[in-house]
KOLLOLO-18498 format. One record per residue: residue in one letter; x negated, y negated, z of N, C-alpha, C in turn; residue number from 1. Coordinates in steps of 0.1 Angstrom, whole numbers, plus 2048, in hexadecimal, padded with zeros to 3 digits. Example, Ala and Ser with C-alpha at 12.3 -4.5 7.8 and 13.67 -1.06 7.14 Angstrom:
KOLLOLO-18498
residu;n.X;n.Y;n.Z;ca.X;ca.Y;ca.Z;c.X;c.Y;c.Z;num
A;77C;839;84E;785;82D;84E;77C;821;84E;1
S;780;816;847;777;80B;847;77F;800;84F;2
//
This chain:
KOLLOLO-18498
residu;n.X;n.Y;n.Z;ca.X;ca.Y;ca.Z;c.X;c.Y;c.Z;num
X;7F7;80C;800;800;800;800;7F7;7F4;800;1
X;7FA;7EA;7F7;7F4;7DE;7F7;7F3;7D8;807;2
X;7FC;7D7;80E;7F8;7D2;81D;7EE;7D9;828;3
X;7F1;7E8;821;7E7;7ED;82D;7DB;7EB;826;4
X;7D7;7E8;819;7C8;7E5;810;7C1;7DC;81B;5
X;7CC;7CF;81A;7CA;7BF;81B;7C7;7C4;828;6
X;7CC;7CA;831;7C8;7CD;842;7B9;7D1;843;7
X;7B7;7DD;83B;7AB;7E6;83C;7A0;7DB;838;8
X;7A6;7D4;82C;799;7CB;827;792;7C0;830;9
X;79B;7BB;838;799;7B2;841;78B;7B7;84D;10
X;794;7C7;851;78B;7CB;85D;77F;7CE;857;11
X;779;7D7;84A;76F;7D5;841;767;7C4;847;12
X;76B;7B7;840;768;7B0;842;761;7AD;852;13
X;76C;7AB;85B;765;7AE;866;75C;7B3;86A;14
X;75A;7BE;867;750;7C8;86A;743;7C2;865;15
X;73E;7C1;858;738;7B7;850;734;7A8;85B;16
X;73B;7A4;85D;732;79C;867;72E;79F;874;17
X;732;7A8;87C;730;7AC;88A;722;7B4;887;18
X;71D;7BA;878;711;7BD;879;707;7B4;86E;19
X;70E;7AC;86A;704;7A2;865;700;7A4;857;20
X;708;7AF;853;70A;7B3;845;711;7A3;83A;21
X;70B;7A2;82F;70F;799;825;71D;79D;822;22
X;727;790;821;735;795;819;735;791;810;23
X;73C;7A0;805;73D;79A;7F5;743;78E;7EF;24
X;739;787;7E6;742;781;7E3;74F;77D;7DC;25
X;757;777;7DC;769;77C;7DB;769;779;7CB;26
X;76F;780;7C0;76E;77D;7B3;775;76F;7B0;27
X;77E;76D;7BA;789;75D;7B5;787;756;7C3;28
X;788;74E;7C6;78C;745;7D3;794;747;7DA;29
X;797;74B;7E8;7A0;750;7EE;7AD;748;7F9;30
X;7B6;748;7F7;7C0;741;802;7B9;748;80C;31
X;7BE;73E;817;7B8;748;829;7C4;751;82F;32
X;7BC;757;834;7C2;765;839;7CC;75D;848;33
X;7DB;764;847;7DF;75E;850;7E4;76F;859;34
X;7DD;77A;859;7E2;782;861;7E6;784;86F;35
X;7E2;775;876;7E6;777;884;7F1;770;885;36
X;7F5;765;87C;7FD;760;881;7FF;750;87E;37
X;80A;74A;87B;807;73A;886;807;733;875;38
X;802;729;874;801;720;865;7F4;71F;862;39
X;7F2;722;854;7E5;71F;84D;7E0;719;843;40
X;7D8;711;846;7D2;709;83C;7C9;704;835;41
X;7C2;702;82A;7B3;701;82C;7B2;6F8;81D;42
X;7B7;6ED;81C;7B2;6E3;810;7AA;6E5;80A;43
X;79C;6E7;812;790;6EB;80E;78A;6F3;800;44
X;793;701;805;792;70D;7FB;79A;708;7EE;45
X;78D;70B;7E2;78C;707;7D6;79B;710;7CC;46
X;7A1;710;7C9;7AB;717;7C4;7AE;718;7B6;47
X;7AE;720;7AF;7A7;722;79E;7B4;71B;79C;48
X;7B7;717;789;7C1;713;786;7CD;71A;786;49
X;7D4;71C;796;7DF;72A;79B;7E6;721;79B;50
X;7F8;728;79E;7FD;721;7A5;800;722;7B3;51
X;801;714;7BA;7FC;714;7C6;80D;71B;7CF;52
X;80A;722;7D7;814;727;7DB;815;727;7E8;53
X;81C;721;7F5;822;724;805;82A;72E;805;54
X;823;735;80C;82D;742;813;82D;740;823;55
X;83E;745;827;841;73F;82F;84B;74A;839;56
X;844;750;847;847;75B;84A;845;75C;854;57
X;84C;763;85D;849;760;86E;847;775;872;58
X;847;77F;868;83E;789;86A;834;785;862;59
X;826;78A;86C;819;784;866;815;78E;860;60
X;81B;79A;85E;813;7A7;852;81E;7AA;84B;61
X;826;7A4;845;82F;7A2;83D;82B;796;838;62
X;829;789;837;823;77E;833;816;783;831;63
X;80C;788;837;7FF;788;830;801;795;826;64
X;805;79E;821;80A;7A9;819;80E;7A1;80E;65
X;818;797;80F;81E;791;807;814;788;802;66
X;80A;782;80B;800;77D;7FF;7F7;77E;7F9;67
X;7F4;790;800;7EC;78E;7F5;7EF;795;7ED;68
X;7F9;79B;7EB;802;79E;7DE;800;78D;7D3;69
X;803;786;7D8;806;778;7D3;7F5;779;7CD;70
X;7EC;779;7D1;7E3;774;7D0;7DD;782;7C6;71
X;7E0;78C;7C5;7DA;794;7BB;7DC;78F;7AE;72
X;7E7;787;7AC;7ED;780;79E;7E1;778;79F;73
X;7D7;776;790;7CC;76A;78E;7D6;75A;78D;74
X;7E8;75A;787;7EA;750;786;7F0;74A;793;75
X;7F0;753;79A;7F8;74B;7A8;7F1;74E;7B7;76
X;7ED;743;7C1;7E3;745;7C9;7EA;73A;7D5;77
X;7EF;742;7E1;7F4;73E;7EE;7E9;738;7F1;78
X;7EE;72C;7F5;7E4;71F;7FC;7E9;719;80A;79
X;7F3;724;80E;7F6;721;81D;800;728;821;80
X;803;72D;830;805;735;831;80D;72D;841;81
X;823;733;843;820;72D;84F;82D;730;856;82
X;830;738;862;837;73B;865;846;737;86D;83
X;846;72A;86A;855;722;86D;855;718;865;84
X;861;711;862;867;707;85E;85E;6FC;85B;85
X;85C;6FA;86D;857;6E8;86D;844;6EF;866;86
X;841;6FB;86B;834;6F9;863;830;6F8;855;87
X;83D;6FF;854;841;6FE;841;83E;6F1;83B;88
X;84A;6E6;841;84F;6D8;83B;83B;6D5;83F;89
X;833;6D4;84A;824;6CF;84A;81F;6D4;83F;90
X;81C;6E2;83E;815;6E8;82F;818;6DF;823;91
X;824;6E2;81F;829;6DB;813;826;6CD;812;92
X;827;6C6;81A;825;6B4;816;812;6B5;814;93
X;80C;6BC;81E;7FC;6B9;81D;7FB;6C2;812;94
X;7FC;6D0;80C;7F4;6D5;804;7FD;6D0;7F5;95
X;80B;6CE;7F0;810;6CC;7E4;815;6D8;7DE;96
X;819;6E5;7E5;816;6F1;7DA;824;6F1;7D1;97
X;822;6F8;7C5;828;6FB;7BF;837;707;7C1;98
X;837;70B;7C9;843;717;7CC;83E;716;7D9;99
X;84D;719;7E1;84E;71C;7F0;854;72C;7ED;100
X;84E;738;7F6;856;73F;7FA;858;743;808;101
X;866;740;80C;86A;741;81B;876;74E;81D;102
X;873;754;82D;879;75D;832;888;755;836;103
X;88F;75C;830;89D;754;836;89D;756;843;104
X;89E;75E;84B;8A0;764;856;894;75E;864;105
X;889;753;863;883;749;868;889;74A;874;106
X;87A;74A;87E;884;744;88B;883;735;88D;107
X;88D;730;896;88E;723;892;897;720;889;108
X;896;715;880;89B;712;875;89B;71E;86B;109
X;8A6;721;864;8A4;72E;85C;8A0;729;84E;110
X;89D;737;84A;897;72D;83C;8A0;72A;832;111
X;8B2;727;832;8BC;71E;82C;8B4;70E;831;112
X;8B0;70C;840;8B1;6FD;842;8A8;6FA;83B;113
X;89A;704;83F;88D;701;837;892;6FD;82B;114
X;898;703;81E;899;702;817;8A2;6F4;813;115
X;8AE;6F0;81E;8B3;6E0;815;8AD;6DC;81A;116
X;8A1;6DB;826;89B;6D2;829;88D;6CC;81A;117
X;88A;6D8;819;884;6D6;809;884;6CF;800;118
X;897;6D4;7FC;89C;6CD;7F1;89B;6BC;7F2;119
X;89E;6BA;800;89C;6AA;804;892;6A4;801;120
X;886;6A8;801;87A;6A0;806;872;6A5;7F5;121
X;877;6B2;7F5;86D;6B6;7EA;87A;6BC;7DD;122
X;881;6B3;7D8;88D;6B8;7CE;88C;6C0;7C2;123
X;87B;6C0;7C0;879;6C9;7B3;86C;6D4;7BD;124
X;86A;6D8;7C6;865;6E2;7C4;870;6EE;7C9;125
X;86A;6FD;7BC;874;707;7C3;871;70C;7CF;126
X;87D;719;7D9;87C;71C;7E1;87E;72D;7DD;127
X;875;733;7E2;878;743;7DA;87C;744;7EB;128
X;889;74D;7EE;890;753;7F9;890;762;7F9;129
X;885;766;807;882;778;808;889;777;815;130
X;891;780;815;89B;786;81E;89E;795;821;131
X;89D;796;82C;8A3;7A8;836;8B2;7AA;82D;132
X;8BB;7A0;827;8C8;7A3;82B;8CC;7A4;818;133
X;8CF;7AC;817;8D5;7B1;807;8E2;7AC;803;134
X;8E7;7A7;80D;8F8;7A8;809;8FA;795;800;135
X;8FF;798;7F8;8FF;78B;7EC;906;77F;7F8;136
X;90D;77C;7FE;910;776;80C;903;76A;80B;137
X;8F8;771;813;8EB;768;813;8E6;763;806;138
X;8E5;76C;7F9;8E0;767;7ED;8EA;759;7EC;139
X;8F4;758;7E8;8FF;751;7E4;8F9;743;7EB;140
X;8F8;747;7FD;8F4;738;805;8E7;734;800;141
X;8DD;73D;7FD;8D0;735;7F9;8D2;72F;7EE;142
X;8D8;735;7E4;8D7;72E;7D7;8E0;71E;7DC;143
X;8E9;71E;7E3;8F3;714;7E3;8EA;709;7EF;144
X;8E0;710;7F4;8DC;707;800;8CB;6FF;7F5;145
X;8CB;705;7E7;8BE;701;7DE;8B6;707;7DB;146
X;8B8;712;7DE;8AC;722;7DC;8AD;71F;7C8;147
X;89F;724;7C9;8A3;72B;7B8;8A3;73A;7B8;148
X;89C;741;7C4;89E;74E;7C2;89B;750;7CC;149
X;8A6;763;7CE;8A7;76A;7D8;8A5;774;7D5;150
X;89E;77E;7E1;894;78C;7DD;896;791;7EB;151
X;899;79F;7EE;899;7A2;7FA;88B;7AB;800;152
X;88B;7AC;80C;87B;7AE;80E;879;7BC;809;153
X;883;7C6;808;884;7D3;800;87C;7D6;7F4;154
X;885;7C9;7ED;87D;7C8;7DC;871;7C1;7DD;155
X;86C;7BB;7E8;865;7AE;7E8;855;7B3;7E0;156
X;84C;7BD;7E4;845;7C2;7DC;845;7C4;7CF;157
X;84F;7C8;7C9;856;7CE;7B9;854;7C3;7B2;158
X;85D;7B8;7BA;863;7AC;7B1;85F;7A1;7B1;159
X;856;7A0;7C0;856;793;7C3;849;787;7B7;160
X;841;78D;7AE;83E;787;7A9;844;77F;79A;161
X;850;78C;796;856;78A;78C;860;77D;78E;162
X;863;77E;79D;870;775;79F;864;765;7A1;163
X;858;769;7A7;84D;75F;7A6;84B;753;79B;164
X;84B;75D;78D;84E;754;780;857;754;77D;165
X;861;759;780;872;753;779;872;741;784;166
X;86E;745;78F;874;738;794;86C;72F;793;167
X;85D;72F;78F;855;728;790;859;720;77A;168
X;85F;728;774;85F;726;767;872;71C;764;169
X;873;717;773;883;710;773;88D;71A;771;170
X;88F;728;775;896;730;772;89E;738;782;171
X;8A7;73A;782;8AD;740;78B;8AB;74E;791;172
X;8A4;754;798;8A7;763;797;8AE;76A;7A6;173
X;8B3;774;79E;8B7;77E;7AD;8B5;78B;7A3;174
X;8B1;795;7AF;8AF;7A1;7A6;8BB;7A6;7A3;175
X;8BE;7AC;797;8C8;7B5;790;8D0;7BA;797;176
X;8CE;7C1;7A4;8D7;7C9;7AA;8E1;7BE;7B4;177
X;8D1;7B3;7BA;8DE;7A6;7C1;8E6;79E;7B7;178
X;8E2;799;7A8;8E6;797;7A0;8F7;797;7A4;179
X;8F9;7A9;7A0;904;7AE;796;90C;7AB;7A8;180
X;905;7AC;7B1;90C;7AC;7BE;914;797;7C1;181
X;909;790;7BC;90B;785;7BD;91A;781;7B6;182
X;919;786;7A9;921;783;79F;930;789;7A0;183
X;92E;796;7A6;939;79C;7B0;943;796;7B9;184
X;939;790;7C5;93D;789;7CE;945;779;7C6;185
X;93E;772;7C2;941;765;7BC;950;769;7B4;186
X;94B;772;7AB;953;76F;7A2;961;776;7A1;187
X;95B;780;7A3;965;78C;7A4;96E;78F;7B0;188
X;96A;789;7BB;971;790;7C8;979;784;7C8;189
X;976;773;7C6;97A;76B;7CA;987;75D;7C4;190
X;990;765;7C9;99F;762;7BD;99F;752;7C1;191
X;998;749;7CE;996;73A;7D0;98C;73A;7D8;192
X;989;72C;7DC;97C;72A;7E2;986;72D;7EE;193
X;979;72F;7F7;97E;72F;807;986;740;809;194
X;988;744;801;98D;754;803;98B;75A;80A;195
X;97C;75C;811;975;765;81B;976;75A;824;196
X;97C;760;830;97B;755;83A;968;74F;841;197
X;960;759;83B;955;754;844;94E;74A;837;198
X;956;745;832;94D;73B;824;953;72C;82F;199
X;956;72B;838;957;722;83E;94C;71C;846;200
X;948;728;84B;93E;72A;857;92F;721;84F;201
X;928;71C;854;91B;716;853;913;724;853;202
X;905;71C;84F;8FF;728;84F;8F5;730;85C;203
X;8F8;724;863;8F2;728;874;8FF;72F;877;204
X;909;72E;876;914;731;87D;916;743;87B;205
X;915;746;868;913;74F;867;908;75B;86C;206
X;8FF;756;86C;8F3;757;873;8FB;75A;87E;207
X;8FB;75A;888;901;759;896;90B;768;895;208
X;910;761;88B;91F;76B;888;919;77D;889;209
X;913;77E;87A;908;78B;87A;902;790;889;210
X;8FB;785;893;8F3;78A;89B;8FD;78E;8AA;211
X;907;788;8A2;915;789;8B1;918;79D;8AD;212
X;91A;79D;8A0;91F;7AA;899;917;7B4;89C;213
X;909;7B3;89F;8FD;7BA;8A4;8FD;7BD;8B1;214
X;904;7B8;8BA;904;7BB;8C7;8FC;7B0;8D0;215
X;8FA;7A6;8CA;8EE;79A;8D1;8F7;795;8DC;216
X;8EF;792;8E8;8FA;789;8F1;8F1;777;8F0;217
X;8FB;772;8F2;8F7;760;8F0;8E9;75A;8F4;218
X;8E3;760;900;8D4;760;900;8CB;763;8F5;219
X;8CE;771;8F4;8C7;778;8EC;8C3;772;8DE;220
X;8CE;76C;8D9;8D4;766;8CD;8CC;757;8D1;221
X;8CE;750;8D7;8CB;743;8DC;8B4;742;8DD;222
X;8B3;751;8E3;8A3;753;8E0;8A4;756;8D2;223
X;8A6;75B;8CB;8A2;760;8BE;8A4;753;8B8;224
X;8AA;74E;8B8;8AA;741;8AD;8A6;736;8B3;225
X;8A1;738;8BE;89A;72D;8C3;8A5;71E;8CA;226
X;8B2;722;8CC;8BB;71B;8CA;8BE;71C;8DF;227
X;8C4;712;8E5;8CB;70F;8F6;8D4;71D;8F4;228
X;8D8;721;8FC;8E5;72B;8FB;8EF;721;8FC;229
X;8F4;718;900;8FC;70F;900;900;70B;8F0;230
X;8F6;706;8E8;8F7;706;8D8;8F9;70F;8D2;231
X;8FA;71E;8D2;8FD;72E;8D3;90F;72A;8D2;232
X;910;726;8E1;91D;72B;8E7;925;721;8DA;233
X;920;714;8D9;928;70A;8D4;928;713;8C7;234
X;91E;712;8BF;925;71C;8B7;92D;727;8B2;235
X;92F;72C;8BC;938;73A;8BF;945;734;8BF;236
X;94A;72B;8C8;953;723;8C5;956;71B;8BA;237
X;951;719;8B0;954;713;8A1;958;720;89E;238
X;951;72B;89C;952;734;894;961;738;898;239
X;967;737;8A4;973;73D;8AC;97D;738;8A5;240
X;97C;72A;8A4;981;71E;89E;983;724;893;241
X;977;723;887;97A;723;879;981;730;874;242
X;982;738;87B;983;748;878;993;74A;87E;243
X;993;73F;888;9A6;742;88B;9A3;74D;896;244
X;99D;750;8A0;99C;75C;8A5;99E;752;8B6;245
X;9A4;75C;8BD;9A8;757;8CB;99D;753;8D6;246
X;990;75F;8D7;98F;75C;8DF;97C;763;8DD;247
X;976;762;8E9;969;76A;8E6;969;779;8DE;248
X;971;77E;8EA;973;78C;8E3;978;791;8D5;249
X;982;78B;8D1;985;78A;8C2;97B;787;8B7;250
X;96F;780;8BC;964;77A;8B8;959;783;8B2;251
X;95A;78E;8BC;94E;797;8BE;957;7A1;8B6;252
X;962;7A4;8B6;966;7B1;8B1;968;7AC;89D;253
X;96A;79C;89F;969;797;88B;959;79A;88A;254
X;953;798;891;945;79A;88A;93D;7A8;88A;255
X;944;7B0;88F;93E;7BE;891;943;7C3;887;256
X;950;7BE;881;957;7C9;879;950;7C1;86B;257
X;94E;7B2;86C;94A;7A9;85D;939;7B2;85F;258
X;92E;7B4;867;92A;7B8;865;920;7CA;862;259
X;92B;7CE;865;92F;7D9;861;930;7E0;853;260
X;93A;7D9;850;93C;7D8;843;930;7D7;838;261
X;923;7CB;83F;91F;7C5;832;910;7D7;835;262
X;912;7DA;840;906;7DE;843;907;7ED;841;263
X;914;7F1;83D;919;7FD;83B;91B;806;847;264
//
């Protein structure tokens, strides 16, 4: 597997200096290695005529896997590397890159905010969206929140360079199988807008919704997203609201069965 290479090659390296052994030199210029973790950056390093690419990921061997997948391509070469939102929006203004790709599923700000926060500041750069969650649901919000493309971390190996140049070339992608699923959803299931009651919900809200459906209790939910339990609760109550449902418990049993359904 390309990730366990990128692992082995590293400890190789190491070793190489703990005994004072010369390290080879690298055929192209290299982005820095972000395996531990945290935001990375390095101006410095000379970068051939690639395109410059932020990846953006809060597992650190799923992000370094994914780059250096990125970086085996001679035409595209990660120039920073960084695992939340606000380190994101820093990368982008100081390095300029050409394509963002972000984890929807971020803690903190998820990577929908990341992404209109983007569109705001930065209106023409794309946002490629790698996501845990398959169900066209999430595709539909990224595209609508500015994404130009969405890839799930499944396919993310297979596709993710393909979907790389469609979106970097002004083009739209989702793979074939979210495709026919997108086009489904949109088109086919939905006789008016607003049909599905949870196209109301925000996308924190949904978020919430999913993790209520998983069995999370409002702490739990409140640590993971980095959010008061109090802003948790307030939400839960919109969602009570929007959804027409009486009471907490009505709450928990709409979102076990909504996500049920999507999870099989």
């Amino acid at each position: 597997m390309k990730l366990m290479a990128a692992i082995g090659k590293e400890a190789k390296t190491r070793a190489r200096k703990a005994t004072g052994q010369p390290q080879p030199l690298p055929s192209k210029p290299q982005a820095p290695n972000a395996l531990s973790g945290g935001t990375v950056d390095n101006p410095k390093v000379e970068l051939p005529d690639a395109i410059r690419i932020i990846v953006v990921d809060d597992h650190p061997l799923f992000r370094h896997g994914l780059t250096q997948l990125i970086n085996s391509d001679d035409g595209y070469a990660v120039c920073g590397e960084a695992s939340s939102a606000p380190e994101a929006m820093t990368l982008v203004r100081k390095l300029k890159p050409r394509l963002v790709i972000a984890d929807l599923g971020l803690k903190g700000p998820s990577g929908l905010e990341l992404t209109k926060s983007l569109r705001v500041e930065f209106p023409k750069l794309p946002v490629l969206i790698i996501s845990m969650h398959d169900e066209p649901t999430y595709a539909v919000r990224s595209l609508r929140a500015g994404a130009s493309g969405y890839v799930t971390k499944q396919d993310a190996l297979g596709s993710v360079l393909v979907a790389v140049r469609e979106v970097i070339d002004g083009r739209i992608y989702l793979s074939p199988s979210m495709a026919s699923e997108v086009i489904s959803n949109v088109v086919l299931t939905k006789k008016e807008p607003g049909a599905n009651p949870t196209d109301n919900l925000t996308d924190r809200e949904l978020e919430i919704l999913e993790r209520i459906g998983k069995g999370r209790e409002v702490k739990g939910i409140a640590k993971a997203l980095h959010l008061s339990p109090k802003t948790v609760e307030t939400h839960r109550a919109h969602i009570k609201e929007k959804l027409n449902l009486e009471n907490a418990r009505q709450v928990v049993r709409f979102a076990v069965q909504w996500t049920s359904a999507r999870h099989g």
